[in-house]
N, C-alpha and C positions, 0 to 999 in steps of 0.2 A: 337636422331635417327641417326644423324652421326656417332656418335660412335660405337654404334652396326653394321649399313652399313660397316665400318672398320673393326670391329673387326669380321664381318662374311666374307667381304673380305678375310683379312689375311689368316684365317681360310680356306675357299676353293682352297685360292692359297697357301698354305701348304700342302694341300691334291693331287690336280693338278700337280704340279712339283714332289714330289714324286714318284705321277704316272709314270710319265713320264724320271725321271731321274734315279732313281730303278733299283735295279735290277731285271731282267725277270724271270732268272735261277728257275724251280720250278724240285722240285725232291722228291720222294715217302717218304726221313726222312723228309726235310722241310715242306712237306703237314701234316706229322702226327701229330695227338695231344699231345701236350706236356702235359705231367700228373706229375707234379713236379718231373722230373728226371726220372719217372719209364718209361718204355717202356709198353704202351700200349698193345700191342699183345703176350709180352713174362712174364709173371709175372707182376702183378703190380693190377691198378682197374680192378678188375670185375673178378677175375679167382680165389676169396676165398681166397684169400691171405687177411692180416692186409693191410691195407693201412696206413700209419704212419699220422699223423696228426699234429704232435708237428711244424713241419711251417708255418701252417696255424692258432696254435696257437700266436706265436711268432708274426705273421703278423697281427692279431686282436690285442695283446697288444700293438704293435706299434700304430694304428693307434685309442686305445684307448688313450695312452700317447700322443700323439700330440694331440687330442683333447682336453687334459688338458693345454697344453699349449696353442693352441686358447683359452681356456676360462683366465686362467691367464693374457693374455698380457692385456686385456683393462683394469683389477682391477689393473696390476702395472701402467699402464698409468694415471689414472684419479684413485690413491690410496690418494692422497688428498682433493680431494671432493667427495669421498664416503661416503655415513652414516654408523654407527658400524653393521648396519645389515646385511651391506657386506661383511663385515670382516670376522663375525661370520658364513655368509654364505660359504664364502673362506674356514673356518677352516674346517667347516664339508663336504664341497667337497673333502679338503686332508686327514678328515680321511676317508672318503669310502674310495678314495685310496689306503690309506695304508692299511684297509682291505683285499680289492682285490690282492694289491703287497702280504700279508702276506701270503694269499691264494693258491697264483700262486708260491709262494716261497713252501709252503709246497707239492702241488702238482709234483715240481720237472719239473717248465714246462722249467725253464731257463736253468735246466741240457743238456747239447748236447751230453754226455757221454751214 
């Protein structure tokens, strides 16, 4: 219970002093919605134009591969007292992986060009 009491501390006194130590300065671009780079009201969502999407793929493969690596670090950590069913589990996690990599590879999602 202390530590939560602490760590919700921190937490609202991170929030608090920001408030307060911030800057104020608010202006008509700062307020606007940032739409990954496009300008909102001149070309971009919503006026029938493509909307590109390839970063918002990029940005799901990332945070599929880091999950792979959480799930990795405990089997390297305790890979000696695992049973083989882990292993075998391990193996068939990296191939869907490499699936999905083969996949993303052909679809041309890592091309920036």
């Amino acid at each position: 219970m202390i530590m939560l009491l602490i760590a919700l501390g921190i937490g609202v006194l991170a929030v608090v002093v920001s408030a307060i130590l911030g800057p104020k300065k608010a202006s008509r671009t700062k307020l606007m919605a940032y739409e990954s780079g496009n300008d909102p009201e001149h070309g971009g969502v919503g006026t029938g134009q493509r909307f590109p999407v390839h970063f918002y793929l990029v940005a799901m493969l990332f945070i599929i591969f880091d999950i792979e690596t959480a799930f990795f670090f405990p089997l390297a950590v305790a890979y000696q007292k695992l049973v083989p069913f882990a292993f075998f589990e391990a193996i068939t996690f990296v191939g869907l992986l490499l699936v999905g990599y083969y996949y993303i590879l052909k679809k041309g999602v890592l091309e920036w060009a």
